[in-house]
MIVEXNU-492679 format. One record per atom (N, C-alpha, C): residue number from 1; residue in three letters; x, y, z. Coordinates in steps of 0.05 Angstrom, whole numbers, plus 5000, padded with zeros to 4 digits. Last residue first. Layout:
% MIVEXNU-492679
SITE  nr rest    x    y    z
SITE NUM  ALA    X    Y    Z
...
***
This chain:
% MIVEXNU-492679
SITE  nr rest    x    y    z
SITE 228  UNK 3950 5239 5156
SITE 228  UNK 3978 5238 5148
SITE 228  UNK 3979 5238 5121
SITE 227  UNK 3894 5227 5166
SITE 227  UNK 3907 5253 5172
SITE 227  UNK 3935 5256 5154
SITE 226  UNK 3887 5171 5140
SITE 226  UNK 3872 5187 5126
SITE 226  UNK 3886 5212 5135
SITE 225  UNK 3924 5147 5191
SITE 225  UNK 3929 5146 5163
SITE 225  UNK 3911 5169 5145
SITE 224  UNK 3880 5152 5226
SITE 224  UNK 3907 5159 5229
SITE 224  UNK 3924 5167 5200
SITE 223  UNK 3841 5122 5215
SITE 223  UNK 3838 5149 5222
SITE 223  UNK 3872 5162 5213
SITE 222  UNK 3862 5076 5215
SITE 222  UNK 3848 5080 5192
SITE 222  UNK 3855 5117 5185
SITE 221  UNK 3866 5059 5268
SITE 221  UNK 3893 5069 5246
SITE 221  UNK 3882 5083 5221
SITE 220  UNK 3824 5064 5288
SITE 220  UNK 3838 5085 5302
SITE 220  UNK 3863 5092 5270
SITE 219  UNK 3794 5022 5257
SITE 219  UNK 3782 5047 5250
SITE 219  UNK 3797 5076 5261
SITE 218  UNK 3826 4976 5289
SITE 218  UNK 3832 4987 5251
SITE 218  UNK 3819 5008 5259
SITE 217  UNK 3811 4996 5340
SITE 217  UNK 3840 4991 5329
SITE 217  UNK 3842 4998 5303
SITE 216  UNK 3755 4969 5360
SITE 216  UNK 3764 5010 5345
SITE 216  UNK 3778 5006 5336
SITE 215  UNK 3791 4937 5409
SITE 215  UNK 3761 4946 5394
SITE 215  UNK 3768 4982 5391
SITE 214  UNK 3853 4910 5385
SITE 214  UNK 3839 4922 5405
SITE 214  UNK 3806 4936 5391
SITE 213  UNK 3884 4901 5333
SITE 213  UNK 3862 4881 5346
SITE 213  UNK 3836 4886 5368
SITE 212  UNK 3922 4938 5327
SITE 212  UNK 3888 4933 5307
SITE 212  UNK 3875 4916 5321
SITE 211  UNK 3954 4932 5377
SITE 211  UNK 3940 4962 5366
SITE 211  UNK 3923 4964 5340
SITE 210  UNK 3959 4880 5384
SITE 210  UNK 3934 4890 5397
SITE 210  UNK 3938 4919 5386
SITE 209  UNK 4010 4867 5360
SITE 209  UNK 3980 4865 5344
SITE 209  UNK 3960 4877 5364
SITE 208  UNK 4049 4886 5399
SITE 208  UNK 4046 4900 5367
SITE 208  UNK 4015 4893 5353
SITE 207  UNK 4043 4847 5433
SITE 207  UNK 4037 4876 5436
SITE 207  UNK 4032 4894 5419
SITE 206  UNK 4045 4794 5405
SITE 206  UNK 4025 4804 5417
SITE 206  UNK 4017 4833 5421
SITE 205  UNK 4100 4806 5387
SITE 205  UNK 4080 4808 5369
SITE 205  UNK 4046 4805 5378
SITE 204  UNK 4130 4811 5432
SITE 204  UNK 4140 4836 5420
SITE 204  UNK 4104 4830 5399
SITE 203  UNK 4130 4753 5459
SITE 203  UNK 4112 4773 5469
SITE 203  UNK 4104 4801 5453
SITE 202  UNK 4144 4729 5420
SITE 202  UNK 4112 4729 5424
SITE 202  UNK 4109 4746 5436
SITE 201  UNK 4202 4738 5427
SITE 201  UNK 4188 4743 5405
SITE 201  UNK 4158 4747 5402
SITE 200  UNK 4199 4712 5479
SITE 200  UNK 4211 4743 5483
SITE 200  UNK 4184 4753 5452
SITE 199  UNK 4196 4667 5459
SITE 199  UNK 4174 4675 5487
SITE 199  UNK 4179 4713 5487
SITE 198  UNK 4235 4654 5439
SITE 198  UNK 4209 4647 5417
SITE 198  UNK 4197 4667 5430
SITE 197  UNK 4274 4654 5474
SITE 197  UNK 4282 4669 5454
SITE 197  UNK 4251 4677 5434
SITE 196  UNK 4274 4611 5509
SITE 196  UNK 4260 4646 5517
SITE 196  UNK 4262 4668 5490
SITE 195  UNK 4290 4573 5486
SITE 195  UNK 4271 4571 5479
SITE 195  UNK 4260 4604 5492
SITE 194  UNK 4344 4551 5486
SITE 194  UNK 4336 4582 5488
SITE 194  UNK 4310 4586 5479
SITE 193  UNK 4342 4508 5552
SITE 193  UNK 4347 4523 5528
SITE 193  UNK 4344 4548 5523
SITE 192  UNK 4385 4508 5612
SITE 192  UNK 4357 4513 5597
SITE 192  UNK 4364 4512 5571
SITE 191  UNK 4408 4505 5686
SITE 191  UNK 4413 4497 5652
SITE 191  UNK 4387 4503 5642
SITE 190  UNK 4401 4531 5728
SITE 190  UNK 4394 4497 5720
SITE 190  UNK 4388 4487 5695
SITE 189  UNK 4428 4576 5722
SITE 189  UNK 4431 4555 5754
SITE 189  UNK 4414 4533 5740
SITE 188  UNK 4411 4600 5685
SITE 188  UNK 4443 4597 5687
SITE 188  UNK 4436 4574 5708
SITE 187  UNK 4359 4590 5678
SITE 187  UNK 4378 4583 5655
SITE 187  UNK 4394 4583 5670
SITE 186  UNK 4336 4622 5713
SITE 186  UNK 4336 4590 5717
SITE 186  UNK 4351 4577 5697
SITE 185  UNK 4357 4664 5693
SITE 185  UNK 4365 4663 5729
SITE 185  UNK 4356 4627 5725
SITE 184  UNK 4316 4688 5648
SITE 184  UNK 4349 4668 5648
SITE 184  UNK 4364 4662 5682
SITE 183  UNK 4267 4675 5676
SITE 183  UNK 4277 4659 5654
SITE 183  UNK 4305 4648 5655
SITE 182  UNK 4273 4716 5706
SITE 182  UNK 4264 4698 5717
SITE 182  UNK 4278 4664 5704
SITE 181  UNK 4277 4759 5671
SITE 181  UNK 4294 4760 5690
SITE 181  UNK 4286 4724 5699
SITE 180  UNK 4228 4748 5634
SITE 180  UNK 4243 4753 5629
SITE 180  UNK 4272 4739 5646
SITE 179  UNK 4188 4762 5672
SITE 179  UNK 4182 4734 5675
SITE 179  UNK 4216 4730 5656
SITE 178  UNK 4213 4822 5686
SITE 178  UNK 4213 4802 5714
SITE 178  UNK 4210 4775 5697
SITE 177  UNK 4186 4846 5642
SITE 177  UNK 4220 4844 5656
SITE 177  UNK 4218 4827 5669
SITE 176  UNK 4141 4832 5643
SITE 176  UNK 4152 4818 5621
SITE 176  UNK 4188 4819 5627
SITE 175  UNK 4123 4866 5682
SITE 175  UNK 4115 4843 5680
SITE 175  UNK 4137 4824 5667
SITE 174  UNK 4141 4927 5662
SITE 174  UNK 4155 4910 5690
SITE 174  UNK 4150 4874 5702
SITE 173  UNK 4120 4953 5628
SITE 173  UNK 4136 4927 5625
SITE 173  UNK 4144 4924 5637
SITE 172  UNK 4090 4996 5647
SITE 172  UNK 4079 4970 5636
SITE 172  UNK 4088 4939 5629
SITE 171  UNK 4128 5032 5659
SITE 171  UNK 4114 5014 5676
SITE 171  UNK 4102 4989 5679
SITE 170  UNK 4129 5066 5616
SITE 170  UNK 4144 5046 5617
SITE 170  UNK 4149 5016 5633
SITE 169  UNK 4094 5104 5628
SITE 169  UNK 4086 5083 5612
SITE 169  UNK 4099 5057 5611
SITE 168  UNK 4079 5147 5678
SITE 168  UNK 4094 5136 5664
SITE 168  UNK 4084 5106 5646
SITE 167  UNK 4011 5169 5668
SITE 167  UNK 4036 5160 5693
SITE 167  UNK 4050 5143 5669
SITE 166  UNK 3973 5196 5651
SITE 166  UNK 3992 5206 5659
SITE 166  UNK 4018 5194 5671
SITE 165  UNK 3933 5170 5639
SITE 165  UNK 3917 5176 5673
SITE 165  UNK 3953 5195 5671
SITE 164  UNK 3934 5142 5591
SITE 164  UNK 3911 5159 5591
SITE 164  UNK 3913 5175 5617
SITE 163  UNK 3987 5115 5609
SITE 163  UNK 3982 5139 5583
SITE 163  UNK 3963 5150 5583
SITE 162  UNK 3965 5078 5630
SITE 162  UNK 3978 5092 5640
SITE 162  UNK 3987 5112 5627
SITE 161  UNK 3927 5047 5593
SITE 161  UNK 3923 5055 5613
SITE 161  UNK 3931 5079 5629
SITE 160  UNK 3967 5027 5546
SITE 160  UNK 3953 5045 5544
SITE 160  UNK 3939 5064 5572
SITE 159  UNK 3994 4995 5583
SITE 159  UNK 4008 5023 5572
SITE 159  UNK 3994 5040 5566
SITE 158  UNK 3957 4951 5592
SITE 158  UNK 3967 4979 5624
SITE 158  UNK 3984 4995 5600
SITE 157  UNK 3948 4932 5540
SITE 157  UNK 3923 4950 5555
SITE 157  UNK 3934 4961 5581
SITE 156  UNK 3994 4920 5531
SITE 156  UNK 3988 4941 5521
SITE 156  UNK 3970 4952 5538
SITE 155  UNK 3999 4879 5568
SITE 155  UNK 4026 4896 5579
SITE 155  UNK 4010 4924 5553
SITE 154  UNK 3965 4837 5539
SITE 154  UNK 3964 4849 5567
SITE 154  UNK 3975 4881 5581
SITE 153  UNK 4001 4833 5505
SITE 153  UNK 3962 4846 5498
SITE 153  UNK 3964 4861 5524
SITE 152  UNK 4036 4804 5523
SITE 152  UNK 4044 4825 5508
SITE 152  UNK 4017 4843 5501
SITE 151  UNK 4009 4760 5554
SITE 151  UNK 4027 4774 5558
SITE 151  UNK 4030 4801 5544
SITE 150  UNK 3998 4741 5489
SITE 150  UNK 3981 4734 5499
SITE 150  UNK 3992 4763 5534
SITE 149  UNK 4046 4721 5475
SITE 149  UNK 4030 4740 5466
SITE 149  UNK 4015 4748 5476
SITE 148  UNK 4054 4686 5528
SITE 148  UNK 4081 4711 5527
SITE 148  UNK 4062 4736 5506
SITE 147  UNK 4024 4646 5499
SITE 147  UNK 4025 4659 5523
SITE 147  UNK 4035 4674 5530
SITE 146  UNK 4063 4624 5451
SITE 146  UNK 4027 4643 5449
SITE 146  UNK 4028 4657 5473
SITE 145  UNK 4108 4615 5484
SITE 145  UNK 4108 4637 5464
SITE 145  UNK 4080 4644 5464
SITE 144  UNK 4080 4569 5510
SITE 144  UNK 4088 4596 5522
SITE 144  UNK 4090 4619 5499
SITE 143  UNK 4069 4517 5504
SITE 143  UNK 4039 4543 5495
SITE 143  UNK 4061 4568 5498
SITE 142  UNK 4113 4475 5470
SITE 142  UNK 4098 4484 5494
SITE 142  UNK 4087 4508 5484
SITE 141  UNK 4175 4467 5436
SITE 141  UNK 4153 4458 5449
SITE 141  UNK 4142 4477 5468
SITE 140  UNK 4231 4463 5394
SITE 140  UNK 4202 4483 5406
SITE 140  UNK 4180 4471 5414
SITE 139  UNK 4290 4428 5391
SITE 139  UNK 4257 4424 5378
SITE 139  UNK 4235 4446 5397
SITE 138  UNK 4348 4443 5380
SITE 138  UNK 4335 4436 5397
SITE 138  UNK 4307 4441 5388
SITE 137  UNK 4387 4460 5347
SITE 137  UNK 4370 4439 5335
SITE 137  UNK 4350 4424 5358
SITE 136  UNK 4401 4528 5323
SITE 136  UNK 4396 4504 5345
SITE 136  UNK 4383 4485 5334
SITE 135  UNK 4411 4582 5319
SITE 135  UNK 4416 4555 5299
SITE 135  UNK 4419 4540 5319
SITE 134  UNK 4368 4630 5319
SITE 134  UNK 4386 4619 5330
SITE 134  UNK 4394 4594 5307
SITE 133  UNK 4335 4673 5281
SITE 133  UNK 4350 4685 5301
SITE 133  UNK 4378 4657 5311
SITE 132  UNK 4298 4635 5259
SITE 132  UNK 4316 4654 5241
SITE 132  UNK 4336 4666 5254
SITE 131  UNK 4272 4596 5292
SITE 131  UNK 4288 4589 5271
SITE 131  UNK 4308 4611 5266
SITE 130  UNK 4251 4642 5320
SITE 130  UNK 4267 4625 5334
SITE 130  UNK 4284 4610 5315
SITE 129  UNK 4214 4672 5284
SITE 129  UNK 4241 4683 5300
SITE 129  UNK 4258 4660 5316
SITE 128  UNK 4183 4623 5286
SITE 128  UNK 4202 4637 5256
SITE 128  UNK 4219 4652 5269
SITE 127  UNK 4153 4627 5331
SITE 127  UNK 4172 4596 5329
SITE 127  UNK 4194 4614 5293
SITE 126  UNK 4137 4675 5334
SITE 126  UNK 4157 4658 5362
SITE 126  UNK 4176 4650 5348
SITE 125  UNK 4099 4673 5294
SITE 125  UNK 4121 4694 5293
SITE 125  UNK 4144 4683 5320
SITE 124  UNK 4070 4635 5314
SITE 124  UNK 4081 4631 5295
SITE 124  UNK 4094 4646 5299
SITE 123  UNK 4053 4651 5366
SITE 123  UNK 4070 4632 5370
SITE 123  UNK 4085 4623 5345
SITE 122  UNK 4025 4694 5354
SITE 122  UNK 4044 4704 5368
SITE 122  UNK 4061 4672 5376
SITE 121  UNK 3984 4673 5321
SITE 121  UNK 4002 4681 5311
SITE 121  UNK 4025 4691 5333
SITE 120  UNK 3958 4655 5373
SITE 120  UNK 3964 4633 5357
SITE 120  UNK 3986 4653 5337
SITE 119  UNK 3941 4692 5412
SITE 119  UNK 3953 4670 5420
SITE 119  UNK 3969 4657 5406
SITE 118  UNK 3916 4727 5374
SITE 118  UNK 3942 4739 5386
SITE 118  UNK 3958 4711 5403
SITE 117  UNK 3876 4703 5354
SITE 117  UNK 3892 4707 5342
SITE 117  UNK 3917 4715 5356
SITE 116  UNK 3849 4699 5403
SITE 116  UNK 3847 4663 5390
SITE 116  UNK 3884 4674 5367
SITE 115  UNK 3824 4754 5410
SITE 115  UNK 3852 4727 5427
SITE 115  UNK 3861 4711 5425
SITE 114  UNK 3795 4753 5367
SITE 114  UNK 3824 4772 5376
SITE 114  UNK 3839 4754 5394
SITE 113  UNK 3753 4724 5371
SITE 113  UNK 3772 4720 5363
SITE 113  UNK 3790 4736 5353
SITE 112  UNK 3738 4749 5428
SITE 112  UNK 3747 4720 5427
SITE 112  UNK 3767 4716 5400
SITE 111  UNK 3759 4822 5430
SITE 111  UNK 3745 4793 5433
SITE 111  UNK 3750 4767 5432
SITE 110  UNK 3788 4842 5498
SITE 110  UNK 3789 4835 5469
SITE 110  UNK 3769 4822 5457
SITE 109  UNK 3779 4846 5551
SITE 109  UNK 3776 4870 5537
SITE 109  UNK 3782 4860 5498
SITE 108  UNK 3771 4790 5561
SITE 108  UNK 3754 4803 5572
SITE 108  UNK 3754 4830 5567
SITE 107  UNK 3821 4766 5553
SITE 107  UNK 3790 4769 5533
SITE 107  UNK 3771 4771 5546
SITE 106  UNK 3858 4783 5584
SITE 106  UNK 3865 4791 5554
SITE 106  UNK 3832 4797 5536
SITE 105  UNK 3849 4761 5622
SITE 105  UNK 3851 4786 5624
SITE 105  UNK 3844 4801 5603
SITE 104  UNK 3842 4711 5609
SITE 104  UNK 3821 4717 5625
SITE 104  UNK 3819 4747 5625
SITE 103  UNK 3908 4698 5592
SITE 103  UNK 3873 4691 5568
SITE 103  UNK 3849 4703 5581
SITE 102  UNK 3922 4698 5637
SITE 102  UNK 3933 4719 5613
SITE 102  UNK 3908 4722 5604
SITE 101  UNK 3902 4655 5660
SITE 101  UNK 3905 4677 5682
SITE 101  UNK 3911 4703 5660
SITE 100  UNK 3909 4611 5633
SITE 100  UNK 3881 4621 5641
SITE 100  UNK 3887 4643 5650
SITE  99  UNK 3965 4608 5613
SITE  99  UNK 3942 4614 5596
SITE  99  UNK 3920 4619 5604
SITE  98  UNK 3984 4600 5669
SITE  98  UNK 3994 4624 5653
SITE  98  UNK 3969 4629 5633
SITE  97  UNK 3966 4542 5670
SITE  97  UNK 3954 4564 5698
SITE  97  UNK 3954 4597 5680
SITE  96  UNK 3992 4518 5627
SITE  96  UNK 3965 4516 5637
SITE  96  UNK 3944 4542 5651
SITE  95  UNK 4045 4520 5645
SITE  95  UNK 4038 4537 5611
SITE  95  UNK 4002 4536 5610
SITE  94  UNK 4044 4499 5689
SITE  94  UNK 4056 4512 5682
SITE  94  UNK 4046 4536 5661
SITE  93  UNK 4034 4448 5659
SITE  93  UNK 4009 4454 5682
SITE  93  UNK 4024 4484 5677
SITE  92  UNK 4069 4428 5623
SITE  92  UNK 4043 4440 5615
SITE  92  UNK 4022 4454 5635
SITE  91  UNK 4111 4422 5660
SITE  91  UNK 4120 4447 5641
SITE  91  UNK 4086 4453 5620
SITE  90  UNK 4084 4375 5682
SITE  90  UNK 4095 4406 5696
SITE  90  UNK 4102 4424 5679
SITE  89  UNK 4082 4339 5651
SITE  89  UNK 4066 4347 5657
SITE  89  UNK 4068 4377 5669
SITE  88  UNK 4138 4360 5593
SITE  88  UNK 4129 4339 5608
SITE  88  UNK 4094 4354 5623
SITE  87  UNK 4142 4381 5540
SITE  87  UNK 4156 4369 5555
SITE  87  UNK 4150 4344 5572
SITE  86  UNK 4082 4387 5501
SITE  86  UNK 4093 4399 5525
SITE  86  UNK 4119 4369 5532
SITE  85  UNK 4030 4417 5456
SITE  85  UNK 4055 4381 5464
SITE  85  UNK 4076 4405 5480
SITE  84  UNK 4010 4458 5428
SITE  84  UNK 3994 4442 5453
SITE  84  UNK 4013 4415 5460
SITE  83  UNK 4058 4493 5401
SITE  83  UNK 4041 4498 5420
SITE  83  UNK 4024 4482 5447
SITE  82  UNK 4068 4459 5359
SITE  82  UNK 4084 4455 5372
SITE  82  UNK 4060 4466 5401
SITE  81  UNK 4019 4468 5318
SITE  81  UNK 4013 4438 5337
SITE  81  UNK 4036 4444 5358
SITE  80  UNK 4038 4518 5295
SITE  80  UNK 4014 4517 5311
SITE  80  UNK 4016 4490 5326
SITE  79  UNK 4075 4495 5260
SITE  79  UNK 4074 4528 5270
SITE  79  UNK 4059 4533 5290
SITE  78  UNK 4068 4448 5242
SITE  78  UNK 4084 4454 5268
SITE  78  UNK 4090 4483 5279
SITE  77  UNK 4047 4460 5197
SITE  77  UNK 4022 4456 5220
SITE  77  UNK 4040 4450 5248
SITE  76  UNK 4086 4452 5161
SITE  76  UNK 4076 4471 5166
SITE  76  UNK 4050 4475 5185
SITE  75  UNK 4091 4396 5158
SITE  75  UNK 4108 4409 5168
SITE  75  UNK 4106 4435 5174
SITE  74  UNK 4050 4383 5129
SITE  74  UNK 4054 4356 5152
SITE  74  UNK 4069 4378 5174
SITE  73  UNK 4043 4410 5087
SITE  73  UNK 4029 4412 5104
SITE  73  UNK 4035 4402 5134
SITE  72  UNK 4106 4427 5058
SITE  72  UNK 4090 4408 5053
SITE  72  UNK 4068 4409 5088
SITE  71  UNK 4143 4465 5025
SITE  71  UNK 4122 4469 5045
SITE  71  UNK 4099 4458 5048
SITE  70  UNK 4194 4473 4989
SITE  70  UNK 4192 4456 4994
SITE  70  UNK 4167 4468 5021
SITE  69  UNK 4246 4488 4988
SITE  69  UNK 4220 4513 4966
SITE  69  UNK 4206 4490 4964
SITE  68  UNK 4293 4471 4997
SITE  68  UNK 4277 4463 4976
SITE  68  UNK 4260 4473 4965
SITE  67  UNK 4308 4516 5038
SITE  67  UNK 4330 4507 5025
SITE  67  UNK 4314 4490 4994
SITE  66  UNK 4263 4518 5067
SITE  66  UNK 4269 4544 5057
SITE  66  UNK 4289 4530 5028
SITE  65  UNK 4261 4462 5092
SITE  65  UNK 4236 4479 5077
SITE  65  UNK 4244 4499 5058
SITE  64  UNK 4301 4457 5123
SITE  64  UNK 4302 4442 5094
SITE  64  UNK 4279 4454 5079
SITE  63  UNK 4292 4493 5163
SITE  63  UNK 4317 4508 5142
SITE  63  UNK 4310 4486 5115
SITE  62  UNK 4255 4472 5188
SITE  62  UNK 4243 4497 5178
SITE  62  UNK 4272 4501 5163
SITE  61  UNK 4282 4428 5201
SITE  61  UNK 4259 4415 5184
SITE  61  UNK 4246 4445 5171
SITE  60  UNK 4313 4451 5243
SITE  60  UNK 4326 4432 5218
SITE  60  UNK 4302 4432 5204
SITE  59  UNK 4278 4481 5275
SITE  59  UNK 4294 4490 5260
SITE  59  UNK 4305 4483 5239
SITE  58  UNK 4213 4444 5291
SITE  58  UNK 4245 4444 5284
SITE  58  UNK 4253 4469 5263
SITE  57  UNK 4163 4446 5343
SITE  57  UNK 4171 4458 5319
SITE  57  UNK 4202 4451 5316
SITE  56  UNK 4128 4374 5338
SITE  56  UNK 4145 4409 5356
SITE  56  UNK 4158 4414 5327
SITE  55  UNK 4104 4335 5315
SITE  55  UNK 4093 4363 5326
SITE  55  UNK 4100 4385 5331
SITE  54  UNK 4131 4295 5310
SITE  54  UNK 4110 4298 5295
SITE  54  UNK 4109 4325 5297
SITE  53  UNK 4159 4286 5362
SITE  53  UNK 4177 4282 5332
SITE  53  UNK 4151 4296 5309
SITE  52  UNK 4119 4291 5400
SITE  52  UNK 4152 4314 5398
SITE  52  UNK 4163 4306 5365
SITE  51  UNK 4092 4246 5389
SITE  51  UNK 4086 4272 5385
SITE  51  UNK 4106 4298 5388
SITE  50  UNK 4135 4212 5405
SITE  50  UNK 4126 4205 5385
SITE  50  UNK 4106 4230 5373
SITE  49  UNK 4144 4222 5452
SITE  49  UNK 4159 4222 5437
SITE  49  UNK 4148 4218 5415
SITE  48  UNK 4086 4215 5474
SITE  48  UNK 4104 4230 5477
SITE  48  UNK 4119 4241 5466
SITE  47  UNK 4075 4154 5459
SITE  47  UNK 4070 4169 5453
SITE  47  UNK 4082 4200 5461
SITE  46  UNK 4107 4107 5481
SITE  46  UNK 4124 4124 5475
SITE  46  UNK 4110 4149 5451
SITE  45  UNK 4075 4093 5519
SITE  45  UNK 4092 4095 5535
SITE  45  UNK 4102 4119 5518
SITE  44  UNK 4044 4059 5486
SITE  44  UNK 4027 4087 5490
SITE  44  UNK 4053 4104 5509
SITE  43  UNK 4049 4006 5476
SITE  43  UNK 4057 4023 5456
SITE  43  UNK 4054 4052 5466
SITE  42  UNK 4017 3979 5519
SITE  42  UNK 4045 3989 5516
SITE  42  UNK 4062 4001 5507
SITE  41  UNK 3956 4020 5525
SITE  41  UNK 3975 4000 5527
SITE  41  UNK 4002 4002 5527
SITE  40  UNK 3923 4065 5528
SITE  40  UNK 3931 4056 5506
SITE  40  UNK 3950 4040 5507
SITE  39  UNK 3928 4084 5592
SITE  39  UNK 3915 4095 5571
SITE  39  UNK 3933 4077 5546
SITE  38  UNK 3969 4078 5635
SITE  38  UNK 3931 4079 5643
SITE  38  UNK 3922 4071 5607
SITE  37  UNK 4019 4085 5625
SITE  37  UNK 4015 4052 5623
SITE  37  UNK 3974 4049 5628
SITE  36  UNK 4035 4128 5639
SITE  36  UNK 4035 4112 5657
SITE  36  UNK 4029 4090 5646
SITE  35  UNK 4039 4154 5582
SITE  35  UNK 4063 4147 5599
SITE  35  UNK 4063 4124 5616
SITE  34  UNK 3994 4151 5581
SITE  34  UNK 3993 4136 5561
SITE  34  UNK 4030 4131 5573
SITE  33  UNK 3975 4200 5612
SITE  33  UNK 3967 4172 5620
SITE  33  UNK 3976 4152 5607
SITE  32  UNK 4004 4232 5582
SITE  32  UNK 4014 4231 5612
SITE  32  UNK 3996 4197 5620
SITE  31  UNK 3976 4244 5532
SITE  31  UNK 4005 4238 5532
SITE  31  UNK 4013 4219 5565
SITE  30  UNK 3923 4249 5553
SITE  30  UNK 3928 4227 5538
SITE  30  UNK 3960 4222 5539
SITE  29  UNK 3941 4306 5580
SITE  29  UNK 3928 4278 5593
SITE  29  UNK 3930 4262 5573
SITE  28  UNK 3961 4331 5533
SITE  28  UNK 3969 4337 5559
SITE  28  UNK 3961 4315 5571
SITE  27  UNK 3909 4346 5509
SITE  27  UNK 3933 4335 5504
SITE  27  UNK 3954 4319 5516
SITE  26  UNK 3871 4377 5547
SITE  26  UNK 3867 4337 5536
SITE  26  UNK 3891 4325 5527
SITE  25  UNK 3900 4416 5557
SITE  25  UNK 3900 4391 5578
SITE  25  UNK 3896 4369 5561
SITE  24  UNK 3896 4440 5500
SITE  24  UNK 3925 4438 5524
SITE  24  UNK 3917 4414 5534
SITE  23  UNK 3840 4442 5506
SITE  23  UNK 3864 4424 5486
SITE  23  UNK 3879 4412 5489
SITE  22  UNK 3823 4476 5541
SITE  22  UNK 3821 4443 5545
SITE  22  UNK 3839 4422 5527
SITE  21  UNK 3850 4518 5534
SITE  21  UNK 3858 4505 5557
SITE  21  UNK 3855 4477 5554
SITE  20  UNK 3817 4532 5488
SITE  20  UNK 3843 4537 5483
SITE  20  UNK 3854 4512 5506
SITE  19  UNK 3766 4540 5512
SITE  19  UNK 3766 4515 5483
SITE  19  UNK 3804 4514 5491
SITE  18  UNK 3770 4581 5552
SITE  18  UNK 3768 4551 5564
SITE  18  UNK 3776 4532 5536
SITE  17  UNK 3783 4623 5504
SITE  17  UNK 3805 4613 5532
SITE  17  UNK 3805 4590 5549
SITE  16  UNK 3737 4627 5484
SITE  16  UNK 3753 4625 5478
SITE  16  UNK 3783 4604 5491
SITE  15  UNK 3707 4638 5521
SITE  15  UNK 3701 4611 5518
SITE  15  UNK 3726 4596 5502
SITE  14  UNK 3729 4674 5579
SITE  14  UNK 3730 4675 5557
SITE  14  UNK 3718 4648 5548
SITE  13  UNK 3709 4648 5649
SITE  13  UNK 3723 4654 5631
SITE  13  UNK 3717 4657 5607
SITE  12  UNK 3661 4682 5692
SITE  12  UNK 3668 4660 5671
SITE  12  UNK 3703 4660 5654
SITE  11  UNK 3677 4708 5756
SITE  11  UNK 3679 4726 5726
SITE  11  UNK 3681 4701 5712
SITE  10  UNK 3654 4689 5809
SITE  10  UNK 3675 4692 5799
SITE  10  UNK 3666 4691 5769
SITE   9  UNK 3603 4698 5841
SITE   9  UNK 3627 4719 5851
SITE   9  UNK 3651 4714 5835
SITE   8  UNK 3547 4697 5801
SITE   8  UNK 3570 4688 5806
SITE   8  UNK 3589 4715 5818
SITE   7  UNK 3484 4719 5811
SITE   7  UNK 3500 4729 5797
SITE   7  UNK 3534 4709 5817
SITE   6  UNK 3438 4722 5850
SITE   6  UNK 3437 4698 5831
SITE   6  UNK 3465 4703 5815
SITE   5  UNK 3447 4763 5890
SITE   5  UNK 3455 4742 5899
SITE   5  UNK 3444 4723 5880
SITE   4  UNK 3430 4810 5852
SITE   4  UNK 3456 4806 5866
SITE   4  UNK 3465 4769 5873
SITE   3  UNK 3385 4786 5805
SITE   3  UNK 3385 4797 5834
SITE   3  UNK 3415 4796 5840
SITE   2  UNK 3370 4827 5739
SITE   2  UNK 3379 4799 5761
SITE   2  UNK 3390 4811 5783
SITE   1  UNK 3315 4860 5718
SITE   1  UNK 3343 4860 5728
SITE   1  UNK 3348 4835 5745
***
C-alpha cells in the first residue's frame, strides 16, 4: 500500500480532458502569437481569420450542402474543427477553464471515451440544431456547445443522485439555469449572438447521451427493453 504522504492532494485530470485542453490551447496560442507578429511573420496576423473562414461552422455552407446533396469533407469536419478556433484569446481561456472544471467531473465517473464522445457529438448535434433552428449567417465558433455537453453529463449524474437519496430532482438544473440566465443578461446589455442556441442544444444531448454512456447504461437499457 502507498503511504498517505506520497499520494497527490490534487486528483490528475482525465487524460482525456488534458489531450482535449491542449488542442484548445495550442490552437489558441499559434492563432494569438501569430496575431502579435511572435509567430510566423507577417502573413501570420491574418491567421485567425483565416481559420474562422476554414473552420467555424456556417449555416450558409450547411444549407448549400443540403440544397446540392453535396458533403464534401473540407465542410463536414466543421462539425468538429469549429470547436477548437475561438474568437479571440478570452473567449478561449473562458471555454478553457469551463472544459477542465466540466471534463474533470464528468471523467472521473465516465470513461475517457465516453467523454471524448459526449464533448464531441454534443457539439455536432449544437452546431445542426443551430443551422436548423436559426437562419443566421453568423459563423459558430468555440468549445462551448461540447462544454454545455459536457454540462449536461454533469447535471445527469446530480439527477441521478438526487433521485437515489429522495430529494427533488429538478435541482439538478439549477446549473444550466443560471449559465443560461447568465447568457442572455449579457446578450441584452452587450449585444451577442445566438450562439446560446448551439450551447442550450449540447447541453439537452449531453444529458440524453449519458443514459448509455454512463457505466452499465446499455446493459440498464438493454434490461429495460427485454421487460417491456
Amino acid at each position: 500500500m502507498s503511504h498517505p504522504d506520497d499520494q497527490s492532494p490534487v486528483n490528475p485530470l482525465p487524460p482525456v480532458v488534458t489531450a482535449l485542453f491542449l488542442l484548445l490551447v495550442g490552437v489558441e496560442a499559434a492563432l494569438w502569437l501569430g496575431s502579435k507578429g511572435i509567430l510566423g511573420g507577417p502573413t501570420a496576423v491574418g491567421w485567425r481569420l483565416d481559420a474562422i473562414q476554414r473552420y467555424a461552422f456556417s449555416s450558409d455552407i450547411f444549407d448549400w450542402m443540403v440544397i446540392n446533396g453535396q458533403y464534401p469533407l473540407e465542410h463536414m469536419i466543421r462539425f468538429v474543427s469549429y470547436l477548437f478556433v475561438h474568437y479571440s484569446f478570452t473567449h478561449a481561456l473562458f471555454g478553457g477553464v469551463l472544459l477542465l472544471a466540466m471534463g474533470k467531473m464528468v471523467g472521473e465517473v465516465f470513461s475517457g471515451w465516453a467523454t471524448l464522445v459526449i464533448f464531441v457529438l454534443s457539439g455536432v448535434v449544437g452546431a445542426l440544431g443551430y443551422a436548423l433552428i436559426l437562419d443566421v449567417s453568423t459563423p459558430l465558433l468555440g468549445s462551448y456547445p461540447g462544454v454545455y455537453g459536457l454540462i449536461g453529463a454533469f447535471t445527469f449524474l446530480l439527477w441521478t443522485s438526487l433521485g437515489a437519496v429522495g430529494e427533488p430532482q429538478v435541482r439538478a438544473f439549477s446549473l444550466i439555469g443560471m449559465l443560461v440566465a447568465i447568457q442572455l443578461g449579457f446578450s441584452l446589455v452587450f449585444g451577442g449572438g445566438p450562439d446560446w442556441v448551439a450551447d442550450v442544444i449540447g447541453f439537452g444531448a449531453g444529458f440524453l447521451m449519458s443514459f448509455a454512456l454512463i457505466p452499465g447504461g446499455w446493459q440498464r437499457i438493454r434490461e429495460k427493453i427485454r421487460r417491456q
